[in-house]
N, C-alpha and C positions, 0 to 999 in steps of 0.2 A: 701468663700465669692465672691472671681473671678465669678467663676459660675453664682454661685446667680446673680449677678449684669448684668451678660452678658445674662441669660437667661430675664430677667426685662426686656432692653434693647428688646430683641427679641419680645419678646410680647409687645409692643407700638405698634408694625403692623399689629399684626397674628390674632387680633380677627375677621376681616371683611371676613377672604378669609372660602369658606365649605369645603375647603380639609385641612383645619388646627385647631389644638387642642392645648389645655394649660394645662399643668397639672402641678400641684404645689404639692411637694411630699417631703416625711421627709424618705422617705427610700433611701439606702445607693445607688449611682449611678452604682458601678457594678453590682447591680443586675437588677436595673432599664431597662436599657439601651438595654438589650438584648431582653428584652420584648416588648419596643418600637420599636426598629429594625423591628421585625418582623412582628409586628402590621402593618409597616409603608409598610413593602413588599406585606402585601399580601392585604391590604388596599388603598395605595396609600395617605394615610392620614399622611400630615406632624403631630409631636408631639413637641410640644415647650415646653422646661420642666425649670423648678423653680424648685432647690434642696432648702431643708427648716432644717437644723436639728432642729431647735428650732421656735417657734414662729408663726406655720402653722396658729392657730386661733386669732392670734393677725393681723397679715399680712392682712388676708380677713378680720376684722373687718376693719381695717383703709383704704380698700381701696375702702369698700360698695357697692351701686349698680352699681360702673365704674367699679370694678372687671373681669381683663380678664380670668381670672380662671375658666375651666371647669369643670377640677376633682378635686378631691381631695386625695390625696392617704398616706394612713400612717399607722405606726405599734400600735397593743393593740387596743382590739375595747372600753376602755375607750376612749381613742385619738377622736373616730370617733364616741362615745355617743355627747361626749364634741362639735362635730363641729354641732351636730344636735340640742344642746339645746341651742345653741346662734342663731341660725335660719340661718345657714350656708349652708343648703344642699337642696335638693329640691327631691323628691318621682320619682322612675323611674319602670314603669310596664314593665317586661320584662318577657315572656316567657322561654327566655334561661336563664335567670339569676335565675329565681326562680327553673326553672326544676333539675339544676347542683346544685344549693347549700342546703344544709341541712336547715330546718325552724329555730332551734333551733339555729346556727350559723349566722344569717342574721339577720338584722332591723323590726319587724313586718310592722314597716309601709313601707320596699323596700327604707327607704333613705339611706344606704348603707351596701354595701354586702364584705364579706369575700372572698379575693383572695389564700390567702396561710393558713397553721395553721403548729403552731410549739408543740410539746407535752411539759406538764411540769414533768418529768422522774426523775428516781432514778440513777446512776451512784453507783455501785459496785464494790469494787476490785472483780480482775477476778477469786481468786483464794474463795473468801467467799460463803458460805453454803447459796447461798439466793436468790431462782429462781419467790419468787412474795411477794407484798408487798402491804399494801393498806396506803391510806394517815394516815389513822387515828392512823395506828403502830407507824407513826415516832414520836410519844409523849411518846411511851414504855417504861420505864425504861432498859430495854432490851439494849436501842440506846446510854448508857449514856454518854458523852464524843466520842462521833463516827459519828457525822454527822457535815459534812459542808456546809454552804450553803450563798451567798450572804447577802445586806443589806435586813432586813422583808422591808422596804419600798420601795425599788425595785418595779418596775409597774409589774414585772415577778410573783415576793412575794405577792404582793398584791392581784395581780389577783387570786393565787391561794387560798389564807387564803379567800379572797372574796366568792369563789365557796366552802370552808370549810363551811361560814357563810351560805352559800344559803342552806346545806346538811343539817345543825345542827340548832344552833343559836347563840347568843351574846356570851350566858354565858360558851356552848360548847365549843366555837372558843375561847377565852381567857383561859380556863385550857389549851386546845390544844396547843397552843401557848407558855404557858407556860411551858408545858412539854417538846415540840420540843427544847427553850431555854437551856433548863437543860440538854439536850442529845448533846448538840454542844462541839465538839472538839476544835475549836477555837472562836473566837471572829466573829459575822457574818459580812461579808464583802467579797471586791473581786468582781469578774467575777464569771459567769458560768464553764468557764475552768479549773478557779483555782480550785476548787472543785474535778478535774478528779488530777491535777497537787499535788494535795493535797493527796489524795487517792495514788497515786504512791508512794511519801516522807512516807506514811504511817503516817499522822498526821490524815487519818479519817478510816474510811472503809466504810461509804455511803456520797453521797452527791445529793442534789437535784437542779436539773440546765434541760435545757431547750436541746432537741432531736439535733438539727440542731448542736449544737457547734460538737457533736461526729463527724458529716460528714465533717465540719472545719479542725477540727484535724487528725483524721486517712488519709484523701485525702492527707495530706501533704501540703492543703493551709496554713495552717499558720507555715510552716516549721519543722524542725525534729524533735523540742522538742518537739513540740505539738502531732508530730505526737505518739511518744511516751507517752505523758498523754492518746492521745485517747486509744492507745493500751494496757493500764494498766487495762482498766475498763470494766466491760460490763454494757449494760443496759436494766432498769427493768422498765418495761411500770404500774405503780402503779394505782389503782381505787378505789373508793369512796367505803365504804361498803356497798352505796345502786347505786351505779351510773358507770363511765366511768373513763378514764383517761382525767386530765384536760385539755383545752389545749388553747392556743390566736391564735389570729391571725393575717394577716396584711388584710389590705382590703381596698376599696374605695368606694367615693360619688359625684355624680354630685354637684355640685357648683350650691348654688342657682339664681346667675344671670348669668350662664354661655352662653356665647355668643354663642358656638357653641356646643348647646345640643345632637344635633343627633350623632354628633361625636362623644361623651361622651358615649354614650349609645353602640355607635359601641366597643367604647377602654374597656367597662366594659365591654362586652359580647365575644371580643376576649379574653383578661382574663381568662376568665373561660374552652377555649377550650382547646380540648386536646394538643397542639400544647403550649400554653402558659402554662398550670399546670405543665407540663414536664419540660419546662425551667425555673418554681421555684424551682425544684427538683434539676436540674443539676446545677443550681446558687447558691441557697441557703442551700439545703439536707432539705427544707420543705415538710412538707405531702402534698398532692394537697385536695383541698376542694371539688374537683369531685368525685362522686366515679369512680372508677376504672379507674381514670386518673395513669400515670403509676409515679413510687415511687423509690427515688436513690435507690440500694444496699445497701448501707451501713443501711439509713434508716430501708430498710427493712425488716435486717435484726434483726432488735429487736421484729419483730414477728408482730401481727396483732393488729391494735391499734382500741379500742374499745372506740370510746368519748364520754365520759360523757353526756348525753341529755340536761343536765338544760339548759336553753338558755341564752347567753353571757349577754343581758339585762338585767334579771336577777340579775348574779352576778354583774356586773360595779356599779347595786346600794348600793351595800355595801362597794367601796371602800374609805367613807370618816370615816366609822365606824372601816375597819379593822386596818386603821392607825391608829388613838388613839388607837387602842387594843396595836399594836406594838408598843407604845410609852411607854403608862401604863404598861405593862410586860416588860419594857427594853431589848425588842428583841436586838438592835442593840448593847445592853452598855459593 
């Protein structure tokens, strides 16, 4: 809240100067910061930053067209559907922005683009017979009692039963659903980690949870235990029977009355360089949205990741269908 408040304060000033920027952002400040840094080095462009965990399109509604907000940055491209269809965001034609990102990943209409992507992966114990998987096994009787996995209404869950709904349809994704239920080891809930943490105690043998926590855990960022769940598991990059491996992402949009546009367009298109997709890698252990921008070790090592095509659009419109799915089958209960 400090932050918050102190950054508020900073912006009363920063909109009038062109070597300064506002960016109003709900991703976690360690990994922010490092990106800005360098932005600001090799730019010269101050970055005046608003951390938001909650309430990023409520914020910019109440503060309207006096709004000093130029970007806007945050995780799940649900989040950043949502800021485009209250009329929050404003269309940016970019050469580098379009050339670096994938069509099927980004805004059709360019109101905002995909900075990082996290895969949505299977976690194995190390020692199980089970080198590929596709989504649609994990409903198999096969799985029964052996899979752990978060809440289904999870934005992580959601997204993916979402990109289920786009493959199939209603009535597929509710068997699916209902099957995946029936093959749960425990009760769904938790973290992503707990799932790797679970797998070790041996209460599952799969679980399905998001690429990045692995690089969390094995680096030793989140201390020895974890490092230890990461070490118990490996992981298995799963794909659609007609498509990719799913995956989210974090990404950003200019701000529709953003005072200092050009800047904005500058902070999105460093983004994308090689220089910044690298330091999502080494911050976060996210995939980079470039091709052949370079990709952690640890990441890398689960082999080559093949993303599903459907376009994130797409799926985000089924996320108010896939929750009553998950209600209706008592995913959670």
């Amino acid at each position: 809240m400090r932050a918050m408040l102190a950054g508020a304060a900073i912006l009363a000033g920063a909109g009038a100067s062109a070597q300064e920027l506002n960016l109003y952002t709900s991703r976690e400040p360690g990994l922010v910061e490092p990106l800005l840094q360098a932005f600001t080095g090799d730019t010269g462009i101050k970055v005046n930053t608003v951390f938001l965990k909650d309430g990023l399109v409520e914020r910019l509604a109440s503060e309207g067209e006096s709004s000093p907000a130029d970007v806007l940055m945050a995780v799940d491209a649900g989040n950043l559907v949502d800021l485009v269809e209250r009329g929050l965001t404003q269309p940016v034609e970019s050469e580098i922005l379009t050339a670096a990102i994938p069509e099927n990943l980004r805004d059709p209409g360019n109101q905002w683009f995909p900075l990082s992507m996290r895969a949505r992966v299977v976690y194995a114990a190390k020692d199980l017979e089970l080198d590929s998987i596709t989504y649609e096994d994990l409903a198999d009787p096969e799985w029964k009692g052996r899979i752990c996995i978060r809440s289904g209404q999870h934005p992580y869950n959601t997204a993916l039963f979402s990109a289920f709904m786009t493959h199939h349809d209603a009535a597929a994704t509710e068997e699916w659903l209902t099957g995946l239920k029936a093959n749960l080891a425990r009760k769904a809930g938790g973290g992503d980690r707990d799932g790797a943490k679970d797998i070790l105690g041996g209460i599952c043998d799969i679980a399905i949870a998001n690429s990045y926590y692995v690089g969390l855990m094995r680096s030793g960022k989140g201390g020895d235990e974890q490092k230890a769940w990461g070490e118990a598991i490996k992981v298995i990059l799963p794909t659609f029977e007609d498509g990719g491996t799913h995956v989210n992402i974090s990404g950003a949009a200019v701000a529709k009355n953003a005072p200092n546009r050009d800047e904005a367009v500058k902070l999105l298109e460093f983004l994308v360089s090689d220089e910044a997709q690298k330091i999502y890698g080494e911050a976060n252990y996210e995939y980079p949205v470039k091709a052949g921008a370079a990709i952690d070790p640890i990441i890398a090592s689960f082999g080559e990741l093949k993303v599903d095509p459907l376009p994130l659009t797409e799926i985000v419109k089924n996320r108010k269908q896939v929750s009553e799915l998950v209600d209706r089958v008592g995913f959670d209960n």
